[in-house]
KEMAR-8443 format. One record per residue (C-alpha): residue in three letters; x, y, z; residue number from 1. Coordinates in steps of 0.02 Angstrom, whole numbers, plus 50000, padded with zeros to 5 digits. Layout:
! KEMAR-8443
<pt res="ala" u="X" v="Y" w="Z" n="NUM"/>
...
END
This chain:
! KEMAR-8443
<pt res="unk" u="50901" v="49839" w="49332" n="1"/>
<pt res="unk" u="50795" v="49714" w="49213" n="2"/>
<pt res="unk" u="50907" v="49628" w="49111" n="3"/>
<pt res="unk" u="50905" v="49648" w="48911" n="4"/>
<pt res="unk" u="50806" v="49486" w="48882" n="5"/>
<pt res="unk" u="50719" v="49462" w="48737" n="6"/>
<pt res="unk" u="50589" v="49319" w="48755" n="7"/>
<pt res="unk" u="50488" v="49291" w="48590" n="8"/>
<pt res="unk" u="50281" v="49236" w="48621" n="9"/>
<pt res="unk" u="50338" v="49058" w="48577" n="10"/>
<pt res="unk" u="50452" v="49053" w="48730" n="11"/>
<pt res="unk" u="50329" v="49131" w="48822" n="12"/>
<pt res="unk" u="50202" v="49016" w="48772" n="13"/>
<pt res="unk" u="50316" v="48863" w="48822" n="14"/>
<pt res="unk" u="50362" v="48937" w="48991" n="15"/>
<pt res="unk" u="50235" v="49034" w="49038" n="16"/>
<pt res="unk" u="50177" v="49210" w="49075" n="17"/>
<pt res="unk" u="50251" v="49222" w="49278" n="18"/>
<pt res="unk" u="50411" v="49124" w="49234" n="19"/>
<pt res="unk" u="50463" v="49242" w="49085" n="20"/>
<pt res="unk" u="50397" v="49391" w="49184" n="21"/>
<pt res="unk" u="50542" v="49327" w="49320" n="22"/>
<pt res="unk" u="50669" v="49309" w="49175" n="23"/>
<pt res="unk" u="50638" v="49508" w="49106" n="24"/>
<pt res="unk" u="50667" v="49572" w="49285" n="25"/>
<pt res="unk" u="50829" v="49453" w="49318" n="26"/>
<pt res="unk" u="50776" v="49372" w="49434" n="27"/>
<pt res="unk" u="50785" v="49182" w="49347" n="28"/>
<pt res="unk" u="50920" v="49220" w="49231" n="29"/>
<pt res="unk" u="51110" v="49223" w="49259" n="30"/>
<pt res="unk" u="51211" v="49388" w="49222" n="31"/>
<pt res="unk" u="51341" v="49303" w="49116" n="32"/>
<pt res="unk" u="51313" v="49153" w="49007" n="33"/>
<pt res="unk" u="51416" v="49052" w="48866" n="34"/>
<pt res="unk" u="51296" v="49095" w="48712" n="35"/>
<pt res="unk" u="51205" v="48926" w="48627" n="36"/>
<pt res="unk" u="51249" v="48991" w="48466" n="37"/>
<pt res="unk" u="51423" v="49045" w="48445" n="38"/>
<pt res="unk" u="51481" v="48970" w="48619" n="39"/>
<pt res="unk" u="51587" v="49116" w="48698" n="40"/>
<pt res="unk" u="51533" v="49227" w="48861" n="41"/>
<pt res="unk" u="51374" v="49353" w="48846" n="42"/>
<pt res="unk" u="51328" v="49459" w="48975" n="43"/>
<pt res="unk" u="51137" v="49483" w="48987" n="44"/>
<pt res="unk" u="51158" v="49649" w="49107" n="45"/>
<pt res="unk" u="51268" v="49736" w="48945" n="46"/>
<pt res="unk" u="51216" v="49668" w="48780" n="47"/>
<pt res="unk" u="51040" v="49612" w="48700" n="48"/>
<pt res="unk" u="51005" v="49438" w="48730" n="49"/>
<pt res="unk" u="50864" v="49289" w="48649" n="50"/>
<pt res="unk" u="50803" v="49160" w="48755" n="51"/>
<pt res="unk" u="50818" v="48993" w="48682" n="52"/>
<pt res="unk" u="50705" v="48859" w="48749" n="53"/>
<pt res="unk" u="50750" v="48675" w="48692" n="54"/>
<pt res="unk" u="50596" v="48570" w="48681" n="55"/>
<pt res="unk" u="50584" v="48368" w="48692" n="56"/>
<pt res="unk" u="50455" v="48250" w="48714" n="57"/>
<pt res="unk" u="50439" v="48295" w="48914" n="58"/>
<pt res="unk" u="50578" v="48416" w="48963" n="59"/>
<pt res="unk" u="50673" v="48577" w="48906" n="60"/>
<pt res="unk" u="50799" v="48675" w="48946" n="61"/>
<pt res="unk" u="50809" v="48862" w="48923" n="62"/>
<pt res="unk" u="50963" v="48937" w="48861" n="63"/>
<pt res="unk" u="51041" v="49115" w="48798" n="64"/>
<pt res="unk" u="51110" v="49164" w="48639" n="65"/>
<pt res="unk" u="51172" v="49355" w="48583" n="66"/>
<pt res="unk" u="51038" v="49427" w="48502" n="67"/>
<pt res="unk" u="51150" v="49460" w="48377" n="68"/>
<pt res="unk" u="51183" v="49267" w="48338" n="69"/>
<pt res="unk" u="51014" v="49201" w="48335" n="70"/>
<pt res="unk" u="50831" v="49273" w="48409" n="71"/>
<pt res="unk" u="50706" v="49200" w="48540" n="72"/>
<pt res="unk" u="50659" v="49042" w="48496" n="73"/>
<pt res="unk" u="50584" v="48876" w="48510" n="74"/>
<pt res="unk" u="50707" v="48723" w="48462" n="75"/>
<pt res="unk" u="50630" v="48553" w="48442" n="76"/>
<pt res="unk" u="50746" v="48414" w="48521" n="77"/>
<pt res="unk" u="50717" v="48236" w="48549" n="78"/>
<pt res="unk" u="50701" v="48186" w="48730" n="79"/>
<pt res="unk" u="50859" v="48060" w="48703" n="80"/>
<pt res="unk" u="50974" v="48209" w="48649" n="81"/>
<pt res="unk" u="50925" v="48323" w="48785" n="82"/>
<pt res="unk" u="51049" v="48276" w="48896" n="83"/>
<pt res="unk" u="51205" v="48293" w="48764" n="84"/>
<pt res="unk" u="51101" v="48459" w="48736" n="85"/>
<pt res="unk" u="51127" v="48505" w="48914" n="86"/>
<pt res="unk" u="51312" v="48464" w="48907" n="87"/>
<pt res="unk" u="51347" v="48600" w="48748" n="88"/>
<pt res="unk" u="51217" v="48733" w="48831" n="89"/>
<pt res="unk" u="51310" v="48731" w="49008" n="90"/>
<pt res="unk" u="51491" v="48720" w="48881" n="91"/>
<pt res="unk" u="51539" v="48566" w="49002" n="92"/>
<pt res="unk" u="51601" v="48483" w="48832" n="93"/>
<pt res="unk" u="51593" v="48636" w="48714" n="94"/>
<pt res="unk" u="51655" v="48524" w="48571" n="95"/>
<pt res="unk" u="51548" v="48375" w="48621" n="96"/>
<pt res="unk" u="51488" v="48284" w="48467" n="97"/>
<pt res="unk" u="51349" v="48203" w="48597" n="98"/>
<pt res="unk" u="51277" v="48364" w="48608" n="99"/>
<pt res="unk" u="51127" v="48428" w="48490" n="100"/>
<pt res="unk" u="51089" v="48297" w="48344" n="101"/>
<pt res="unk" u="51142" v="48392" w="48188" n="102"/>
<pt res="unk" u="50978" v="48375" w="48134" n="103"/>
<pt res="unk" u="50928" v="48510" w="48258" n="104"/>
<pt res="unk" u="51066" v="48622" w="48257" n="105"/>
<pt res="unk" u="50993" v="48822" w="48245" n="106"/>
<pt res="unk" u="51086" v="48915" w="48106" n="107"/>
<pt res="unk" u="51165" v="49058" w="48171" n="108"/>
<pt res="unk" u="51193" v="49238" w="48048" n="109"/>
<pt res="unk" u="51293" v="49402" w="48088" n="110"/>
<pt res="unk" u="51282" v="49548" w="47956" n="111"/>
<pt res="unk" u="51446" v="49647" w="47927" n="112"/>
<pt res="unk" u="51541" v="49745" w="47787" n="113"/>
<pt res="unk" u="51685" v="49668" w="47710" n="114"/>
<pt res="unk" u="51811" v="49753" w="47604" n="115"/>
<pt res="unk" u="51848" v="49651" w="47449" n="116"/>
<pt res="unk" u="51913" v="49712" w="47278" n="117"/>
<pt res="unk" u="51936" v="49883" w="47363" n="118"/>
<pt res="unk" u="51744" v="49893" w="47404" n="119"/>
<pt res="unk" u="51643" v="49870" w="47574" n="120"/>
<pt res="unk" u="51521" v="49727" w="47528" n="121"/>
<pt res="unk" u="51362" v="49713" w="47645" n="122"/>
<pt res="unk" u="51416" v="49513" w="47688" n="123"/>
<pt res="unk" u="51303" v="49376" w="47801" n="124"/>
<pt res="unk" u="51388" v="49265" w="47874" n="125"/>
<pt res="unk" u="51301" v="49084" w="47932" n="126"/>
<pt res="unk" u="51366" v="48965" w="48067" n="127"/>
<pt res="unk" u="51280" v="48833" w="48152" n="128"/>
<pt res="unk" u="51257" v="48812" w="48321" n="129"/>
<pt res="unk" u="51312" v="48605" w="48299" n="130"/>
<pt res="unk" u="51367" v="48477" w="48166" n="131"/>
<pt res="unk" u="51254" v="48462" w="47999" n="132"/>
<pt res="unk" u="51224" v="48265" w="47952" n="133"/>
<pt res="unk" u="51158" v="48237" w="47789" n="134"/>
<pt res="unk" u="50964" v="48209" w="47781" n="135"/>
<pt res="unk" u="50926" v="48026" w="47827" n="136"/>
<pt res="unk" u="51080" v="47978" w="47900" n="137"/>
<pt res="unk" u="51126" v="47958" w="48096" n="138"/>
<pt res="unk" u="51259" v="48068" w="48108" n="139"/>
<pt res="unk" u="51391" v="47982" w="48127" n="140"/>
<pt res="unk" u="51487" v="48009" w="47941" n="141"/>
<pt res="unk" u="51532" v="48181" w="48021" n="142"/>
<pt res="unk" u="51464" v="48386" w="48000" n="143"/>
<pt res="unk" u="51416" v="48368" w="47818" n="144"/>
<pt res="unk" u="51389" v="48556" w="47810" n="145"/>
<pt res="unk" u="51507" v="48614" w="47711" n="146"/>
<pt res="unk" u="51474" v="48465" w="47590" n="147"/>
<pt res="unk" u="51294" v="48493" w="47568" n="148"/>
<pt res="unk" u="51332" v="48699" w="47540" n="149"/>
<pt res="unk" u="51456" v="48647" w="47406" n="150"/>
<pt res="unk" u="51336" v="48542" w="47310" n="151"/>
<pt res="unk" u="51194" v="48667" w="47334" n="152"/>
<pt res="unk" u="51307" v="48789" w="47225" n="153"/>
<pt res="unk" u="51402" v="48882" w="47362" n="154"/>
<pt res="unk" u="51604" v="48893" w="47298" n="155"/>
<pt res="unk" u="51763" v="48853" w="47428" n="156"/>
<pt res="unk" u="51850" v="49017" w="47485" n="157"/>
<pt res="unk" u="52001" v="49002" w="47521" n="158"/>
<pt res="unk" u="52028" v="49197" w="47531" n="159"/>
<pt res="unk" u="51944" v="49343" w="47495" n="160"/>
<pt res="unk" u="52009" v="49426" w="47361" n="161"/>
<pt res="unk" u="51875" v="49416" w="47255" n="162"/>
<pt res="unk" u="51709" v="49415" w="47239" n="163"/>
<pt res="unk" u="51622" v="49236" w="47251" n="164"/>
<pt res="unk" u="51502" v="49197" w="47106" n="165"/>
<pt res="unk" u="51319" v="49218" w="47092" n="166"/>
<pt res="unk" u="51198" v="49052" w="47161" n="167"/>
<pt res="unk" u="51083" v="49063" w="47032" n="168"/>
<pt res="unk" u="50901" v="49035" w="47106" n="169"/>
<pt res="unk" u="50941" v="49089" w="47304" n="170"/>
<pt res="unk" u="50913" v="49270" w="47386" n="171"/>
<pt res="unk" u="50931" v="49370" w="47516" n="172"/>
<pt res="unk" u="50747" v="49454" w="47589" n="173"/>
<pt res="unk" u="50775" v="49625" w="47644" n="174"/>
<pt res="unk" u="50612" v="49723" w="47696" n="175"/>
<pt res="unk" u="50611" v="49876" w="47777" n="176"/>
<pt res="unk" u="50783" v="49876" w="47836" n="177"/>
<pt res="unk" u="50762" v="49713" w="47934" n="178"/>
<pt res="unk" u="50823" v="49571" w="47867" n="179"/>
<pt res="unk" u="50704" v="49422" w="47843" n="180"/>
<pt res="unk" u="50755" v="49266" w="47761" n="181"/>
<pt res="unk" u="50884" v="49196" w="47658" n="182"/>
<pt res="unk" u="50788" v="49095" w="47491" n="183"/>
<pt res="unk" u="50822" v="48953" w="47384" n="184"/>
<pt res="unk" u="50749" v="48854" w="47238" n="185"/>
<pt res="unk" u="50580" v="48775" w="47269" n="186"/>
<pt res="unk" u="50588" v="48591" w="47223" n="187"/>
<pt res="unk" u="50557" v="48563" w="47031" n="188"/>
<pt res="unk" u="50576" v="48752" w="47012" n="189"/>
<pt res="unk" u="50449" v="48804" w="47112" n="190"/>
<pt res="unk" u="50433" v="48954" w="47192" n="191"/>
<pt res="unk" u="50582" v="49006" w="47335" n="192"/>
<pt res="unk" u="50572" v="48933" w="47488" n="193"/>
<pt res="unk" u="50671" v="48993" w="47640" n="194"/>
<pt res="unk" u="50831" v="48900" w="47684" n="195"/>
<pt res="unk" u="50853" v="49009" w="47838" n="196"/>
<pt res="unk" u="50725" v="49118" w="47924" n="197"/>
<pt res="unk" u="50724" v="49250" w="48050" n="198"/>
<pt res="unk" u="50605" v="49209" w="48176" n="199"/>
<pt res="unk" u="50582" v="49410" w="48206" n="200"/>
<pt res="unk" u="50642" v="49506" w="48065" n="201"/>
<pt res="unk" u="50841" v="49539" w="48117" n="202"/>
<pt res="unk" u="50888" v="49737" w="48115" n="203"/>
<pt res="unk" u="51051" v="49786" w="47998" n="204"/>
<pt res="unk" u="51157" v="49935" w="48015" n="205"/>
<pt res="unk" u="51127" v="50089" w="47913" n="206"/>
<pt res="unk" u="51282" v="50064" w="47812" n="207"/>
<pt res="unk" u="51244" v="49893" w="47773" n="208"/>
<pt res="unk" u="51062" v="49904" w="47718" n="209"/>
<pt res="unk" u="51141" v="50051" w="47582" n="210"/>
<pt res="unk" u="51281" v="49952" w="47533" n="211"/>
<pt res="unk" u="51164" v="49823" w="47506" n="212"/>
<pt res="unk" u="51054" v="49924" w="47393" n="213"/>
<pt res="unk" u="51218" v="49985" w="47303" n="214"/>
<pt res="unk" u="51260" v="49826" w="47256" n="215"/>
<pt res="unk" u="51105" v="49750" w="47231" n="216"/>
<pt res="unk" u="51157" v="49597" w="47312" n="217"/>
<pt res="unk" u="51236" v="49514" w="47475" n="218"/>
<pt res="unk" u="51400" v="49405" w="47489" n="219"/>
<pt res="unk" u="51317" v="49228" w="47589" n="220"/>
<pt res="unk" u="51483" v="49149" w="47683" n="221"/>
<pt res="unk" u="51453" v="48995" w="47768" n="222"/>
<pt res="unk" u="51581" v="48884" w="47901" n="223"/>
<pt res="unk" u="51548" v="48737" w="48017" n="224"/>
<pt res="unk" u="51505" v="48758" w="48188" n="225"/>
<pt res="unk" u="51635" v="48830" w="48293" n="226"/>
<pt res="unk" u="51741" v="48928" w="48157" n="227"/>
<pt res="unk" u="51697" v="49111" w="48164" n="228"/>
<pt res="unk" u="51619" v="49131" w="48342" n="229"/>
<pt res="unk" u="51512" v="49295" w="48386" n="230"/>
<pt res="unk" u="51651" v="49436" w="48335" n="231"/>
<pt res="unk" u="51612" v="49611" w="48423" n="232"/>
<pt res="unk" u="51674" v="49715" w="48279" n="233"/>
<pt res="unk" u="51687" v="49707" w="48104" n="234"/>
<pt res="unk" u="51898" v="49696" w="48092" n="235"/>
<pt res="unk" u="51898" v="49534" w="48212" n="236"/>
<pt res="unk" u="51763" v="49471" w="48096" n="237"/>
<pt res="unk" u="51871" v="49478" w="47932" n="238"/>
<pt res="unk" u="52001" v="49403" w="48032" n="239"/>
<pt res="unk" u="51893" v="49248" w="48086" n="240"/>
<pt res="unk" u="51833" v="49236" w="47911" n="241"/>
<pt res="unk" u="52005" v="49264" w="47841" n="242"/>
<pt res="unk" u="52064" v="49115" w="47976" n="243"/>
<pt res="unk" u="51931" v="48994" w="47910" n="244"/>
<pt res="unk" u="51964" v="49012" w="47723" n="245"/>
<pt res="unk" u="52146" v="48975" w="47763" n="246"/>
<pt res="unk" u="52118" v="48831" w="47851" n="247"/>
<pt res="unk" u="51970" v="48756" w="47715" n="248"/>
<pt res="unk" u="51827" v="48791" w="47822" n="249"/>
<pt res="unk" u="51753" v="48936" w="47724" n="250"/>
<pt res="unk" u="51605" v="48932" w="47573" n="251"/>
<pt res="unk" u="51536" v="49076" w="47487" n="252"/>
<pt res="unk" u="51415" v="49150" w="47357" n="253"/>
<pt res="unk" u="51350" v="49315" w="47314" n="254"/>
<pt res="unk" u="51147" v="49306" w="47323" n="255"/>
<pt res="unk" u="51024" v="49456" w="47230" n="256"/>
<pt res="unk" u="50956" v="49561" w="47357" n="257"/>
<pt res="unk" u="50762" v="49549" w="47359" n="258"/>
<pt res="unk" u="50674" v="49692" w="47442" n="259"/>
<pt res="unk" u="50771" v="49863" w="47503" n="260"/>
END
């Protein structure tokens, strides 16, 4: 049975046509994997799964995500970090801070509704794949994620109770019930540019796409690498998200909805 691959025409260009050919029938890709994005087990026989091909100067290495966590894509690495990279792809040393630079960590999104002030709120929720270092710097003060979010605007949540405020300036692209981008400020109030993009438009749910057009806007939480995971249903994703505001790991803002 071919496996439920998807392999995006940037993989394919990397790779080439006979080795991703070999990939959609199984016959170069494992069964079971530990996805690159939210780092627990996928099975590529049951569920939809991206290709992920990291790039450096002279090698790569191809790994799998859900394609519910991230889609088929092409991730520039340097050829020094390629071997850390190796080490967090094959989970040898899933919390190994040798692993991708921060730099190049891929931000992963799930969609789901979460009930807050009695109301199911259509809710994104982003997690990188690896630690966030503040632009310019090596790395080494530590994932800076949360930090940057909370001077970009985003608010701490340490429950989820209420609703978190507005982020004046950012959005959430929704176009034809597939979801496209998330947008911030241009520089020097320019026009939006997109913080995260989908590199194929990501599919929502029915519900969510009309609870998003009820409300008019989206609920944007955000928690370093690690904290949420890849959550099969909607209940174990409250509880992750409920688990991170607890323990301080947890940002939020509601964004406008742009598009339908």
């Amino acid at each position: 049975m071919p496996r439920m691959l998807d392999v995006s025409e940037d993989v394919r260009a990397e790779i080439g046509d006979a080795e991703a050919d070999r990939l959609l029938v199984g016959d170069s890709a494992p069964g079971s994997y530990d996805c690159t994005s939210c780092r627990t087990p996928g099975d590529s026989d049951q569920e939809r799964t991206s290709t992920v091909l990291f790039v450096g100067d002279e090698t790569a290495v191809l790994a799998f995500a859900h394609a519910t966590c991230i889609p088929s894509q092409v991730v520039q690495v340097a050829e020094d970090q390629l071997q850390g990279a190796v080490r967090s792809i094959t989970g040898s040393e899933p919390q190994n801070p040798e692993g991708l630079m921060p730099e190049q960590a891929v931000l992963g999104i799930t969609s789901g509704l979460v009930l807050i002030e009695d109301d199911l709120r259509p809710a994104l929720v982003v997690e990188p794949t690896g630690p966030i270092a503040r632009p310019g710097t090596d790395g080494s003060g530590g994932d800076q994620f949360l930090q940057l979010l909370l001077e970009q605007g985003f608010l701490p949540t340490p429950h989820l109770n209420r609703l978190p405020g507005v982020l004046p300036g950012w959005s959430v692209l929704l176009a034809m019930g597939r979801l496209h981008a998330v947008l911030q400020p241009g520089a020097g109030g320019g026009s939006p540019v997109a913080w995260w993009q989908a590199h194929q438009p990501l599919q929502v749910t029915e519900g969510w796409r009309t609870a998003a057009n009820k409300a008019q806007s989206v609920l944007v939480f955000a928690a370093p690498a690690g904290s949420i995971g890849q959550q099969p249903r909607e209940d174990l994703l409250r509880d992750a998200l409920d688990k991170a505001a607890v323990n301080g790991l947890l940002v939020a803002a509601t964004m406008p909805l742009a598009g339908t």
